[in-house]
C-alpha angles and dihedrals in degrees: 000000000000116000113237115245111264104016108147115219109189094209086054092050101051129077104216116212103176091180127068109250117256089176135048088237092066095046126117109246126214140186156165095193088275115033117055130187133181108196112198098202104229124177093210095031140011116214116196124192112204127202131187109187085221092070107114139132134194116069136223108312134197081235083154118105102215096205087056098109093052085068104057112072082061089054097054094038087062094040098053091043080050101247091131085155086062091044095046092052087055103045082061097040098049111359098058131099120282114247124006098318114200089347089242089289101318099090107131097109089040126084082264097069130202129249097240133193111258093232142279123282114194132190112203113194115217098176124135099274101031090127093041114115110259126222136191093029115186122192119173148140126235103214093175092061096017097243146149125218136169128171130173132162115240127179080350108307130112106227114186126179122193119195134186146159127242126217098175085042104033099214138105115242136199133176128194126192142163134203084237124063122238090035103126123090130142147134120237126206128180113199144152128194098233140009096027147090126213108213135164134202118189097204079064097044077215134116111208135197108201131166154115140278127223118254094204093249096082098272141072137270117163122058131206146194135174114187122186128184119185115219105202119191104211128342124054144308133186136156111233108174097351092302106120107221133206126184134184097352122154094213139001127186109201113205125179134180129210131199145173141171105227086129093069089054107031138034098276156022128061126339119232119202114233128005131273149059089287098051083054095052101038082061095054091045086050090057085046104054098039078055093046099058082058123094110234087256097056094046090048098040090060096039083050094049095038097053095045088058077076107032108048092062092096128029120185131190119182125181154047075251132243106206093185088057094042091051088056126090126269091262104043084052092056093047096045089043084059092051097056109263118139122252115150091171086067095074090036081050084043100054087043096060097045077055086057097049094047085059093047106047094040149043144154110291097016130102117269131273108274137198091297103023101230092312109106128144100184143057097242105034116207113276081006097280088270145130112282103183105196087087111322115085092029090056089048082065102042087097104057109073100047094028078056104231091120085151081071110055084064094100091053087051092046087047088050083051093052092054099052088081109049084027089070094052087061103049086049100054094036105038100013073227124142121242121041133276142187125194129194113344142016144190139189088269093062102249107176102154121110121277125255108268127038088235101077106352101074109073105124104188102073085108082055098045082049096052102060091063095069087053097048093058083049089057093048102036108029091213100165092186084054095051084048095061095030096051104079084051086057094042103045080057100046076053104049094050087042083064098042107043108105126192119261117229097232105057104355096247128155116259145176110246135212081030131160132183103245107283093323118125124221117213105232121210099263087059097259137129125246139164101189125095159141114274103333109207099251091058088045091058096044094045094046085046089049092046091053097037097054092043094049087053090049093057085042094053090038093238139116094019087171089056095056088051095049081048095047091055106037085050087058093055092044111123101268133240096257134183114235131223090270088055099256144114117280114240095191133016089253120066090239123177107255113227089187108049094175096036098166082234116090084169082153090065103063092103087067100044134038084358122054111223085111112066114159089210084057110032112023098163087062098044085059097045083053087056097056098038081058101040078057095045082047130209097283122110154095145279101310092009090078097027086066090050098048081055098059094042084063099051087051090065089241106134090169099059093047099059084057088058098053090055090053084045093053094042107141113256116239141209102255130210096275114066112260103015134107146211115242112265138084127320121230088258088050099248115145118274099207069141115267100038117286119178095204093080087049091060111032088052093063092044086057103050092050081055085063091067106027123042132178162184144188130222091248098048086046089066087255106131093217145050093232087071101084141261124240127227125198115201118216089332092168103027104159110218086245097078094045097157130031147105139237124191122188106020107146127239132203114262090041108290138135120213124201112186139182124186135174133191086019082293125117124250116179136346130203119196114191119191123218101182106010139234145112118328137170114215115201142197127174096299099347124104126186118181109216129192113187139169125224113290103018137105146222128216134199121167119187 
């Protein structure tokens, strides 16, 4: 019996947690798009992390060399006589960043800064039974309402706590109850173990945790400030050495606010009038008190309604269904899921929840999802918490034109404006080259320089990467407003790359250089490792994507004619994606020898997934040439690793193959060897295990299995010059048999469409296209093909 599209059942919509949490990894998140919590859960004492996407330290930095350029000619001359050794010695000595960069990851204390938890704040419960055994706990996450909730019965009485965070009221909520009066009673604490200050104040019935980030010059930049009231219904408070205290209440709703002033500073997040710590804190004590006039319902009523306008947009069933495993745990699901049982509602459970964290780790006007979306328990977060832009931030946002949630994407396109500026400098010092770049990794404070070793620093295609993304939201939404502004980003990158693209001696094609494939080595002939090289395929995707992308905006806009010409040639004469002699696609323009022969990274593969140069309609030698270079590269990995597989065996229509990398990809982390440290995987909570936890996985997972389903492509990607052509719509290209029956509403297509679906027996039933903007559009369906014109706000129905 097929489920009908958009049905919400609650089991399938909660993530159930029945333990308290002893890592961070096990803890329930929540968020508003700039405040963030992860409650534990504990029965003696509740510990709270709090986030605020604002919290970053470093500051703008002079991270440019400024005798790069005179390098490079050097540089060049040694990669095209093949002494990429040479090259490669060069590019560290002289074409990397000034200073210490991002300090390999440790930069919180540098110019580079670090993205940084807010503190910690603790509840301590001191009632009668608080050591008493407790019985009947309950932990679990409401993904529907976006909602916490643990309950468990102690000395017998049933204690709950429901927790939630706020976007129209900005503030972090939790309420705690009991079925006996006078239950209540704990001590609360805020801290942080460096560059803040607790502090109470009893006119305020608030503790408050405030302070400054360094900004890597020996002084500050960033200021914070985290402000919490309790609101307790019947027994007694008090604040005794700055520990706020509340005894024999029946009930107490516990509401904080958290502020900082990035925005002053950086491209993005809230304003703050004036300057100062106190200006800082005043704002936070203003969002306290406006929640704390409101009753819990009312606080909770307009968060709830607020977050399921996004939400809502996209329900997805997927079974036939297993009620015994849907009724388990999250853990015992993913553990079940790796030994073979079936349980289709976990990746429906799973996609939801990568829905859920995309809501709540970014919205209009804030800064972008970052490594760890605003989930971060630590003051140097692995990696720094920041934008790495060889697959990372860009797969963080994979998920929000076709989950339909395009609102959404805006952070990531105000952080790609914020980079044009600085972005020119560099291309400048580096490539004497027009335009603006970035290469490998970014931060609030515009860092575009290389990174600080050739290894990995070099890449010099993240702007395009970027870049692809605005017109991505051009080709889903047809937002014409949107092109216009969007356009002179597009065109200052198709620029720089038109400057900096060099012919090759082979075949006189137009390569990057210097290039790399992201942190993978090449064997030389001689036997030894490199990392340098000539147009790397990768580049040569992305720069092709950009040059298409930019002149096709240009015809659209009516403007630099000329240009689009100049982009039109140069991408003809861009090195090709070619198949090499083992049948495979080449990763680099030489045939190298490949030290690493599972490196996590497929970055050739872009034009498969999430590109498409690669259509296996189009192109099936290299779609064939992808599969073997998969089937080499094999199925193991982490977090994104696998996300980014799971992409290209949906593109290659196996739907078979990719459910076998999404087991791989839900595969429960585990505890390694060494204390401390994971195996790649999933947590209990479901966070990513890359390991540590990284959000990126988490979100480019869900995009991919609703690529499964839904495929498609737009007019211009399909060769055709204008929009008017017609899109293209695939209908469950990859479905795997083990979701043989099932529906979706509300998934996005390119060319502005939404798609509903319902299938049984792995067959299709019935299809609706509705179309948001109108036009011309081919649905297809293994060999069925309907041309359909619609105008905007109309739909088209086909039942099987």
């Amino acid at each position: 019996m097929v489920m009908m599209a958009g049905a919400l059942n609650a089991a399938d919509r909660v993530i159930r947690l029945d333990a308290p949490a002893t890592l961070f990894t096990e803890s329930s998140p929540l968020g508003n798009g700039r405040l963030g919590a992860m409650l534990f859960g504990g029965v003696s004492e509740e510990r709270i992390v709090l986030n605020e996407s604002g919290m970053w330290s470093g500051s703008p930095q002079e991270a440019d060399r400024t005798d790069a350029a005179e390098a490079l000619p050097e540089i060049r001359r040694l990669l095209l006589e093949g002494k990429n050794g040479e090259a490669e010695k060069l590019v560290n000595e002289r074409f990397t960043c000034a200073g210490k960069g991002s300090g390999r990851g440790r930069g919180a204390n540098l110019p580079y800064g670090s993205y940084q938890l807010l503190g910690d704040l603790k509840l301590k419960f001191v009632h009668s039974g608080a050591a008493a055994p407790f019985t009947n706990y309950r932990r679990e996450l409401d993904l529907a309402n976006a909602v916490a909730r643990i309950g468990y019965t102690q000395d017998g009485v049933r204690f709950t706590r429901e927790g939630f965070v706020s976007a129209p009221d900005e503030v972090f909520v939790l309420r705690l109850t009991a079925d006996e009066p006078g239950q209540i009673s704990f001590d609360a604490t805020m801290s942080r173990s460096e560059n803040g200050r607790s502090q109470s104040d009893e006119t305020q019935r608030a503790l408050s945790l405030i302070g400054e980030l360094p900004d890597g010059k020996g002084g500050s930049n960033v200021r914070f400030a985290a402000v919490a009231r309790a609101l307790p219904r019947g027994g007694a408070w008090k604040i005794v050495n700055d520990t706020l205290q509340v005894r024999g209440a029946d009930e107490v709703v516990l509401v904080l606010a958290g502020v900082t002033d990035i925005a002053n500073r950086s491209f993005a997040g809230r304003k703050i009038a004036g300057e100062g710590v106190d200006k800082v804190f005043w704002t936070a004590v203003k969002d306290l008190d406006q929640a704390s006039a409101k009753a819990f319902a009312a606080l909770r009523s307009a968060h709830v309604a607020y977050y399921r306008q996004w939400f809502d947009r996209v329900a997805l069933e997927l079974g036939p269904a297993n009620p015994a495993a849907e009724a388990a745990t999250a853990p015992e699901r993913l553990l079940a899921f790796a030994e073979g049982k079936s349980d289709p509602g976990l990746a429906a459970l799973y996609f939801d929840f990568g829905r859920y964290l995309l809501i709540s780790s970014s919205r209009p006007g804030g800064l972008p999802a970052n490594l760890q979306g605003i989930w971060a328990d630590s003051i140097n977060t692995p990696w720094n918490g920041d934008w790495h832009l060889n697959i990372n931030v860009q797969m963080n946002y994979w998920l929000a034109e076709v989950g339909g949630l395009p609102e959404l994407h805006q952070p990531l396109f105000a952080l790609v404006g914020s980079l044009v500026e600085p972005g020119k400098k560099t291309a400048r010092a580096y490539y004497g080259a027009n335009g603006w770049v970035a290469h490998v990794i970014t931060n609030p404070w515009g860092f575009t320089s290389p990174g600080e070793s050739a290894q990995w620093g070099s890449t010099s295609s993240g702007s395009a990467w970027l870049c692809t993304h605005l017109w991505e939201h051009w080709l889903f939404t047809r937002d014409r407003k949107f092109l216009a502004e969007a356009y002179p980003i597009l065109k200052g990158s198709a620029q720089f790359y038109l400057d900096m693209l060099i012919a090759e001696p082979k075949h006189g094609w137009l390569v990057t250089a210097p290039s790399n494939s992201p942190e993978n080595v090449f064997q030389m002939a001689d036997g030894t490792n490199a990392h340098i090289c000539l147009g790397a395929t990768i580049d040569e995707q992305l720069v092709r994507a950009v040059f298409a992308a930019t002149s096709g905006a240009a015809q659209i806009l009516g403007v630099d004619s000329e240009l689009a010409r100049d982009l039109d040639e140069k991408r003809a004469k861009l090195a090709p994606t070619r198949i090499g002699s083992d049948g495979r696609v080449m990763e680099w323009l030489e045939e190298y020898g490949e030290p690493e022969p599972h490196h996590r990274h497929v970055s050739h593969l872009w034009g498969l997934y999430p590109g498409h140069e690669i259509d296996p309609r189009e192109r099936p030698d290299l779609a064939a040439a992808a599969r073997k270079t998969l089937d080499a590269r094999g199925d193991a990995g982490t977090g994104w690793g696998t996300a980014f597989k799971l992409g290209t065996w949906a593109r290659l229509g196996d739907g078979a193959r990719a459910h076998d990398v999404l087991k791989e990809h839900l595969q429960p982390a585990r505890p390694s060897e060494k204390p401390g440290v994971w195996t790649g995987g999933i947590y209990p909570n479901l966070f990513g295990a890359h390991p540590p936890f990284q959000i990126d996985g988490n979100l480019g997972g869900p995009a991919v299995i609703a690529e499964m389903l839904v495929q498609s492509r737009a007019s211009e990607d399909r060769g055709q010059k204008t929009e008017e052509s017609g899109s293209e719509i695939r209908l469950l290209p990859a479905l795997p048999p083990q979701w043989s029956e099932g529906s979706v509403r509300g998934l996005r297509a390119r060319g502005g469409y939404a798609v509903d679906l319902t299938w049984r027996d792995g067959k299709l039933a019935s299809v609706t296209v509705h179309a948001l903007v109108g036009g011309a559009v081919t649905v297809r369906y293994r060999d069925k093909a309907w041309p359909v014109k619609l105008a905007s706000g109309k739909e088209w129905t086909m039942r099987l």
